[in-house]
C-alpha positions in Angstrom: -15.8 15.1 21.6 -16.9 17.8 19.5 -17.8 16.8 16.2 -19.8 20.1 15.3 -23.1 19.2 16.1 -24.3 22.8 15.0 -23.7 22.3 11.3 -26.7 20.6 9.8 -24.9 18.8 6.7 -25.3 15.1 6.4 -22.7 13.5 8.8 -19.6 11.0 7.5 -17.7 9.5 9.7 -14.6 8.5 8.8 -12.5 5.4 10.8 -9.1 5.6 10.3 -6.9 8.3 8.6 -4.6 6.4 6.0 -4.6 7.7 2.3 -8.0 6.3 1.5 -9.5 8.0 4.7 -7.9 11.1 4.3 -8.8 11.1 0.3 -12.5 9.5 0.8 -12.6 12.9 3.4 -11.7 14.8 0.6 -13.7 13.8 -2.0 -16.7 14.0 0.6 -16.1 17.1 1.8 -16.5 18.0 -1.5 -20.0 16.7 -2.3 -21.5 18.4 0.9 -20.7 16.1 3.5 -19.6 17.0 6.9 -16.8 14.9 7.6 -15.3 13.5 11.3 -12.5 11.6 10.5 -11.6 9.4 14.1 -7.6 8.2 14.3 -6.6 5.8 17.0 -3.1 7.0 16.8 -2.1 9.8 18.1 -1.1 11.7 14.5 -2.5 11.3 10.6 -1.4 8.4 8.2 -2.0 5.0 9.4 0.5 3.0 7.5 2.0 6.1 6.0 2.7 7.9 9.7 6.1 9.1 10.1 8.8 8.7 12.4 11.5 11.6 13.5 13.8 9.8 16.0 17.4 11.7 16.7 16.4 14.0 14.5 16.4 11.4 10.8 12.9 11.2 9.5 11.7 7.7 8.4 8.4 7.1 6.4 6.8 4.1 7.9 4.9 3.0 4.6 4.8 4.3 0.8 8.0 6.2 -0.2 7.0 6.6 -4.0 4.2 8.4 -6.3 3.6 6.3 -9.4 0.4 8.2 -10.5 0.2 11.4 -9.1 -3.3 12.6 -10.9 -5.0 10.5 -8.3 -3.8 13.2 -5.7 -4.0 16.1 -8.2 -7.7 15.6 -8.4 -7.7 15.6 -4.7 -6.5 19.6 -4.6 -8.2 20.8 -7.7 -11.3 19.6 -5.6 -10.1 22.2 -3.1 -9.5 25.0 -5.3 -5.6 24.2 -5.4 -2.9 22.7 -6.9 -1.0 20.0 -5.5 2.6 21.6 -6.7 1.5 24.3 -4.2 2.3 22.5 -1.8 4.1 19.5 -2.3 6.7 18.9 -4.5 7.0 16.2 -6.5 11.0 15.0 -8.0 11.5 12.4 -10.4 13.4 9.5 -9.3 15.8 7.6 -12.0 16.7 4.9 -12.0 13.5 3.4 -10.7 15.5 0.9 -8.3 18.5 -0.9 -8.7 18.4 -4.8 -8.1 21.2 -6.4 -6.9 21.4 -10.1 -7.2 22.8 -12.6 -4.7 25.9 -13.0 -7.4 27.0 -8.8 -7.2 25.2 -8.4 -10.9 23.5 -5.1 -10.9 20.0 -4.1 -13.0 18.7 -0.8 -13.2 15.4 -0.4 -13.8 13.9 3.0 -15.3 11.8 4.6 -17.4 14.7 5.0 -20.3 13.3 2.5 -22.8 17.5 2.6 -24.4 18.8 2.7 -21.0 16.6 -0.7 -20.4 17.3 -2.2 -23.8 20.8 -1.8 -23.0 20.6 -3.6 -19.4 19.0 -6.4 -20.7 21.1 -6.9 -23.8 23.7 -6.9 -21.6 22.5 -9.9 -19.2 21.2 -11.6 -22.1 20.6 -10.4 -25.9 17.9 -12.9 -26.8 15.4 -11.0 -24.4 15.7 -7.5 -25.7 12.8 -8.3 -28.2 10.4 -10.0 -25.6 11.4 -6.9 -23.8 9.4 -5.0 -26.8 6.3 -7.5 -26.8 6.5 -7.0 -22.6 5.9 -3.7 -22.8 2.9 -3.7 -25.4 1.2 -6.5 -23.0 1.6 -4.4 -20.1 -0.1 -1.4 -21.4 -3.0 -3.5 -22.7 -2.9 -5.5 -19.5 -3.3 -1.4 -17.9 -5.9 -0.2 -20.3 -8.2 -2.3 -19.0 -6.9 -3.2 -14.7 -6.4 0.1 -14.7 -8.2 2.9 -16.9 -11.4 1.1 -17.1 -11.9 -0.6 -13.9 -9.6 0.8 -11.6 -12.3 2.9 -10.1 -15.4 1.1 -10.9 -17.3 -0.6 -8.0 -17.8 -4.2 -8.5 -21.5 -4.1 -6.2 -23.1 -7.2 -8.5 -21.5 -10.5 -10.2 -22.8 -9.4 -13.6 -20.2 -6.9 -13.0 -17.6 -9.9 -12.8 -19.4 -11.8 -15.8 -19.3 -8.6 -18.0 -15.0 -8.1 -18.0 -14.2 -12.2 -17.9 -14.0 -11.9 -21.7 -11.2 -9.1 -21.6 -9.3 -10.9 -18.8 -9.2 -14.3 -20.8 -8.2 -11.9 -23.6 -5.4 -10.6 -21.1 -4.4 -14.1 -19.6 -5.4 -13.1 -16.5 -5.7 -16.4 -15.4 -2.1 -16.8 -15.2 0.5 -15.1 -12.4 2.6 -12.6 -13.1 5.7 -14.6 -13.2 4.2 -17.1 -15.6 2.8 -13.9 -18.0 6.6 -12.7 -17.5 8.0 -16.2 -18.0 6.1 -16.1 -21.7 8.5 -12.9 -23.0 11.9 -13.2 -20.9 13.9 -16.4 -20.9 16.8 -15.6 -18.5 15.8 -15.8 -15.0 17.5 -12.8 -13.9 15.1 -10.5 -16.1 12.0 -13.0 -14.9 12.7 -12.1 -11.3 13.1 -8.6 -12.0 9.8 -7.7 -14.2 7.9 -10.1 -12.2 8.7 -8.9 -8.1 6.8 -5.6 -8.5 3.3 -7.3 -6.7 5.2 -8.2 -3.7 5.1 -4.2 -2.7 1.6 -4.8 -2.6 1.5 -8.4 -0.6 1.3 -10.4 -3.5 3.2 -13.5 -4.6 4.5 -13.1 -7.8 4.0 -17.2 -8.5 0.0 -16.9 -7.5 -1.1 -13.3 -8.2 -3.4 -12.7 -11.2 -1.2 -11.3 -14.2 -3.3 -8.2 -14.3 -1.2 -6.6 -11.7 1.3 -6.9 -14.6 -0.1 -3.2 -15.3 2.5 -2.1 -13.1 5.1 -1.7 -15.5 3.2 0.5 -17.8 2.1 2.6 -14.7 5.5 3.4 -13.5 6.8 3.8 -17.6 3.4 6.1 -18.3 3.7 8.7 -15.2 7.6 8.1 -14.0 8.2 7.0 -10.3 8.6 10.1 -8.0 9.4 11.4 -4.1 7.5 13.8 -2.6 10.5 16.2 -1.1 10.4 16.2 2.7 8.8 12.6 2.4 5.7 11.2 2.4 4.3 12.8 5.0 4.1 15.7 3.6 1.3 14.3 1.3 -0.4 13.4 4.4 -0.2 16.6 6.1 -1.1 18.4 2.9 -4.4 16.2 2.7 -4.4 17.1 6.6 -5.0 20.9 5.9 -7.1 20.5 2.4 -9.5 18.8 4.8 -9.6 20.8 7.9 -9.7 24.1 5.1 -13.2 21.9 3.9 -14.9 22.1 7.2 -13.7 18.8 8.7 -12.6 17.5 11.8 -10.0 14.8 12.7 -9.8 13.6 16.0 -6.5 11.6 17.2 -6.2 9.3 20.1 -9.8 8.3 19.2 -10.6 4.4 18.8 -13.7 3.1 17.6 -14.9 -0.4 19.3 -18.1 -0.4 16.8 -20.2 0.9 14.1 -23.4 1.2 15.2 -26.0 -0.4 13.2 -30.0 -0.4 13.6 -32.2 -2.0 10.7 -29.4 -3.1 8.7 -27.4 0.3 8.1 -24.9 1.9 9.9 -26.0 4.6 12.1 -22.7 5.8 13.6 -19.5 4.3 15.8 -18.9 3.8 19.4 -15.8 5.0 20.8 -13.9 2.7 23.2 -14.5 5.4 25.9 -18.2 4.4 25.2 -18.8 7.7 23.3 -21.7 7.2 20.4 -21.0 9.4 17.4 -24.1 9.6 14.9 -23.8 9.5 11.0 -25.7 9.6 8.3 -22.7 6.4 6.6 -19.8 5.5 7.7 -16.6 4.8 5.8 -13.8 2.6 6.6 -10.6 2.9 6.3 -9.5 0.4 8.9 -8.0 -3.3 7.3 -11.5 -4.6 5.7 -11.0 -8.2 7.6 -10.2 -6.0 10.9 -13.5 -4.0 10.0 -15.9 -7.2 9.7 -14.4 -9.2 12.3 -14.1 -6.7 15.3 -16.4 -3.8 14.4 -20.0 -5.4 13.6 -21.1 -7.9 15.4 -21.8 -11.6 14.0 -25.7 -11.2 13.6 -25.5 -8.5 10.8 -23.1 -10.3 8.5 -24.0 -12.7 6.2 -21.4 -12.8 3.7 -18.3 -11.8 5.8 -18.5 -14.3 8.5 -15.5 -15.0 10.8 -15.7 -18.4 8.5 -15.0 -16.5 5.8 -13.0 -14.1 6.7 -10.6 -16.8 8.8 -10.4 -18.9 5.5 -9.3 -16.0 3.7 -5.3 -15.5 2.4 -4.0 -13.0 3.5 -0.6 -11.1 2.3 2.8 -11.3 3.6 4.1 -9.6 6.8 6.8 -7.1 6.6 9.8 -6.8 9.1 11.1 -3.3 8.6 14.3 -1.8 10.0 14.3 2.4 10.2 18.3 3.3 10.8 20.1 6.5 10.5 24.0 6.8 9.6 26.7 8.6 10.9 28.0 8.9 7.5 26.6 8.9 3.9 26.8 6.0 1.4 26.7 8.2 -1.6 27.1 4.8 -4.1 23.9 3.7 -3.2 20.4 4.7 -4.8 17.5 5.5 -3.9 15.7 2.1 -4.1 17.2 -0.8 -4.1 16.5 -4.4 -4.2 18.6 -6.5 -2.5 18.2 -10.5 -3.4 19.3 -13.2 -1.7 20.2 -16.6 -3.1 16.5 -18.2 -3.3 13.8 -16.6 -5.0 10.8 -18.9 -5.7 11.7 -21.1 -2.7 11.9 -18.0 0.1 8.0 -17.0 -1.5 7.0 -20.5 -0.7 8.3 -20.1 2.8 6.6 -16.7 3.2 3.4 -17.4 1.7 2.7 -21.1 2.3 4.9 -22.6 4.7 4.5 -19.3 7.1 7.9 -20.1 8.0 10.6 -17.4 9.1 13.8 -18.2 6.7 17.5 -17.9 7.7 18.0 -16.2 3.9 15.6 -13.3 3.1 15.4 -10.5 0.1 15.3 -6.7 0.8 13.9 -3.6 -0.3 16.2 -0.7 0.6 15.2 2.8 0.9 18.0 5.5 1.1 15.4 8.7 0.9 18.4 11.1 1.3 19.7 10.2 -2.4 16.8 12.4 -3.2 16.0 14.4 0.2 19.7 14.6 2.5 17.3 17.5 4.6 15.1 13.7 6.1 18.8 13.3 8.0 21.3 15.3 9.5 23.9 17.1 7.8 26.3 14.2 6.1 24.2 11.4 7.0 21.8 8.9 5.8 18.4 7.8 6.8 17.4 4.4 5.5 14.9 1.6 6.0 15.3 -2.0 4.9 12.3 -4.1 4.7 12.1 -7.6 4.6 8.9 -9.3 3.2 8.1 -12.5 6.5 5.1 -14.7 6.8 2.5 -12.9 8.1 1.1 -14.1 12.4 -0.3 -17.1 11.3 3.5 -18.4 11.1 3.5 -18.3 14.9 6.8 -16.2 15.1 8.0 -15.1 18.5 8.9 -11.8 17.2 9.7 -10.6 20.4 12.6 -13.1 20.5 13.1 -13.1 17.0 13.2 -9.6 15.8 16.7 -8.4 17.3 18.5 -11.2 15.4 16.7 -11.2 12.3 18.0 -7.3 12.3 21.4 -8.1 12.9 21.5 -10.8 10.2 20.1 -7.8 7.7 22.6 -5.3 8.9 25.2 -8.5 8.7 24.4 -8.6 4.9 23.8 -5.1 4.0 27.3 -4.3 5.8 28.6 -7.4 3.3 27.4 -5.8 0.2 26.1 -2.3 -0.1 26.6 -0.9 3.5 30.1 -1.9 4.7 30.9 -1.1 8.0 27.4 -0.7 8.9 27.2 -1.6 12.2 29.8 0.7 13.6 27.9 3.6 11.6 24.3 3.4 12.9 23.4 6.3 15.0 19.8 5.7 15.4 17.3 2.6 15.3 14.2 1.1 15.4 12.0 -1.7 13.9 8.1 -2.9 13.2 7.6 -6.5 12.6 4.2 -8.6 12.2 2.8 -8.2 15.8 3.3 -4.4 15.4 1.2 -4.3 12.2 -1.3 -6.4 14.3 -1.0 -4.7 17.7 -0.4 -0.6 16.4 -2.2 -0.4 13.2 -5.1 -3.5 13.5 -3.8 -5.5 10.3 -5.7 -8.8 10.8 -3.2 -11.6 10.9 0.0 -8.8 11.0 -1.1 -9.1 7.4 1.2 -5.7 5.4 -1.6 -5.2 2.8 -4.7 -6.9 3.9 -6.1 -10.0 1.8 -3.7 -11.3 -0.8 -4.7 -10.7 -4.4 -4.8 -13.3 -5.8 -7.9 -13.8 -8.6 -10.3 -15.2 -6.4 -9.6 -12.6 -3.6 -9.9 -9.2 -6.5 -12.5 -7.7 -8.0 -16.2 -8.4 -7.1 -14.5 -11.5 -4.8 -12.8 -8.6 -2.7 -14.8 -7.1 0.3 -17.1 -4.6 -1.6 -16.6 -0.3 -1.6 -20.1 -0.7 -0.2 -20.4 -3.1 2.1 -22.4 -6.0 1.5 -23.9 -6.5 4.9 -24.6 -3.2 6.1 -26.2 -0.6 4.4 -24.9 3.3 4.6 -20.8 1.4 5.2 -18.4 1.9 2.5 -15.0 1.2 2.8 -12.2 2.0 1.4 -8.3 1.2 1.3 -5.9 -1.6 0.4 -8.5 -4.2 1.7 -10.9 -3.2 -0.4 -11.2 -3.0 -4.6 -8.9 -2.1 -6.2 -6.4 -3.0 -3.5 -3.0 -2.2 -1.9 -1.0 0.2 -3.0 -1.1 4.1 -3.0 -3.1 4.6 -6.4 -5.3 1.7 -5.1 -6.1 2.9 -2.5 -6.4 6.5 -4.2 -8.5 4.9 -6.4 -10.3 3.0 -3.6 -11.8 6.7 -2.0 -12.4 7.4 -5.9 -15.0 4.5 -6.0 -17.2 6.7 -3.3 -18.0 9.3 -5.8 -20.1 6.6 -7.4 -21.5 4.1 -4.6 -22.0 6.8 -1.8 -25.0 9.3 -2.7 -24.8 12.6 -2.7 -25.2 14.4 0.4 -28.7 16.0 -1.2 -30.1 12.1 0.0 -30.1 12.9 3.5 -31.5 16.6 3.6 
């Protein structure tokens, strides 16, 4: 494999090619590195690969923008501008939730448009509505703006911000911090469900991820035309215009470690690939338990990282349409009658429910060119317990999918069945099996308080020095501008490339 042994800049090497490897290659790249970026798959993304199947496009992970001056920053390192070559639309509303009764709630950016949604399910809440708000950009301020990008390398770090999360009720979930301002439990469900997109449990995540709201309200929510992958493959090309390399079909088996710091990876073909550090963006239980051996970890032992909770699974169900189904928006939210109960089942039972809530994408609202001519492309996912339910999905997956398209053809989608022109689906054991998520785990270790922050596998690892790692497992956590944010931290832990010269 040549990884350009002839130019003399300090080595990175780079495992895995999701956002946070493609932006920590990036922002490296940028600081003088020399960067090798090695992809077991056989094209860039990880969880944000794409499918084309009969010619529909599905994107197999993110489908929204919420803070796009994470990936701004990314081509103004490069010398250009990310409207250059991605654009960018505004999506409104946000999503529409539709409960298990028929009521509909659109959720948007429209402050009036929202005042008048909930006064219409229930006056009383408008003002906590007001107060809502003003928590969740103080909640922001501080999860987000001031230590969204900091590394937590030290427990004095943790000491120093307990104050301001006592300040911020960070102690409790977001449903209870929800449960203070709304009383109707139509509005609690739908300003507290936001932190299972990112594997949380709205009942046991820490309120800070409450920030959500003000992030989507500050910077809008948006679709990158064409689909996600075109951020990819624009990342793709700013890296490859930097000097660096991305090798596909290429899976690591090891870092290599001598004297307590990384010195490289092994390749599962047994090809050693030196580096002056390694980054990675693999799942950060994955990265510990499989990659370094036992005898150079002391703080992420397979104890440890087996006693660990992890997030939800995700069945997900790409289909394309004969026809279009014009009423239906972009995102939608698709609840079924349980709603505390199904997250117990999910979370702690690890039990595979007959009733199940969905999140329905319907890209060609915005994009109809992701389809062909006067049809749809969709994807329904459905948040599952994660492996440690024991699931059969092999025998379990075709009739879980039939019992989605049973409802969606009930509700939003009738007909549906007789419509569907293409298919295909990812459940648990793919996440597990195709992209190394410990557990079939969607977004690594849940984040709940004791698993965030300086309790979170480190940006710099703790074990090993000269290994960094980056991505939802990792601080800040899931999500795109986590993980964004994630490669972000590297500017500050990793030194510059100067150190090694």
């Amino acid at each position: 494999m040549d990884t350009s042994t002839w130019d003399r800049r300090p080595h990175a090497v780079i495992i895995g090619s999701g956002f946070g490897g493609l932006a920590a290659a990036v922002r490296l790249g940028a600081r003088g590195y020399r960067v090798t970026i090695l992809e077991r798959l056989d094209a860039p993304g990880g969880r944000a690969c794409v499918h084309r199947q009969d010619g529909f496009t599905f994107d197999a992970g993110p489908t929204i923008v919420t803070a796009p001056f994470l990936l701004e920053e990314l081509w103004q390192l490069c010398g250009r501008r990310l409207a250059d070559d991605v654009e960018l639309r505004p999506i409104s509303p946000f999503f529409s939730m539709r409960f298990d009764d028929g009521e509909i709630f659109e959720y948007s950016g429209d402050d009036d448009a929202m005042r008048k949604q909930i006064k219409r399910l229930s006056p009383a809440d408008v003002p906590g509505y007001e107060r809502f708000l003003r928590a969740s950009a103080s909640i922001f301020k501080v999860g987000f703006e001031e230590l969204g990008d900091v590394p937590f390398n030290s427990w004095k770090d943790m000491a120093r911000i307990v104050p301001e999360m006592v300040r911020l009720s960070s102690y409790r979930t977001v449903y209870g911090l929800v449960s203070r301002y709304f009383k109707d439990p139509r509005l609690r469900i739908a300003f507290s469900f936001h932190p299972l997109l990112i594997g949380g449990n709205p009942f046991t995540v820490t309120s800070i991820y409450a920030l959500i709201t003000h992030l989507k309200h500050r910077w809008g929510v948006t679709f990158a035309m064409g689909g996600t992958g075109q951020l990819v493959q624009g990342l793709v090309r700013l890296i490859e215009g930097n000097g660096g390399i991305i090798c596909y079909s290429a899976d690591v088996r090891s870092i290599t470690v001598a004297d307590g710091a990384a010195t490289g990876v092994e390749l599962v073909t047994g090809e050693r690939i030196p580096a002056n550090i390694v980054v990675s963006n693999a799942d950060s239980a994955w990265t510990y338990r499989y990659l370094l051996p036992p005898s150079v970890r002391r703080r992420w032992t397979d104890r440890r990282i087996d006693r660990a909770r992890y997030s939800n699974g995700l069945f997900v169900w790409y289909f394309g349409t004969r026809r279009q189904y014009r009423d239906v928006a972009h995102h939608t939210i698709v609840l079924g009658p349980r709603y505390r109960e199904l997250l117990q089942d999910i979370f702690e039972k690890h039990t595979l429910a007959s009733d199940f809530s969905l999140y329905l994408h319907r890209p060609t609202a915005t994009d109809p060119s992701l389809a062909p001519p006067g049809c749809d492309a969709f994807y329904a996912l459905s948040p599952v317990p994660n492996l440690r339910g024991q699931i059969d999905w092999c025998e379990r997956a075709e009739p879980y999918r039939r019992a989605i398209a049973d409802r969606l053809s009930q509700t939003l989608l009738p007909g549906l069945e007789a419509e569907i022109v293409t298919s295909r689906i990812a459940t648990p054991q793919d996440f597990q099996d195709r992209l190394l998520s410990f557990r079939g785990a969607g977004f690594g270790l849940e984040p709940i308080l004791s698993q965030s922050a300086w309790f979170r596998p480190h940006n710099r690892s703790e074990d090993v020095k000269r290994l960094y790692l980056v991505g939802h497992g990792t601080h800040p956590g899931a999500g795109l501008p986590g993980v964004l944010s994630s490669a972000r931290i590297l500017d500050t832990v990793v030194p510059d490339a100067a150190a090694f010269c």
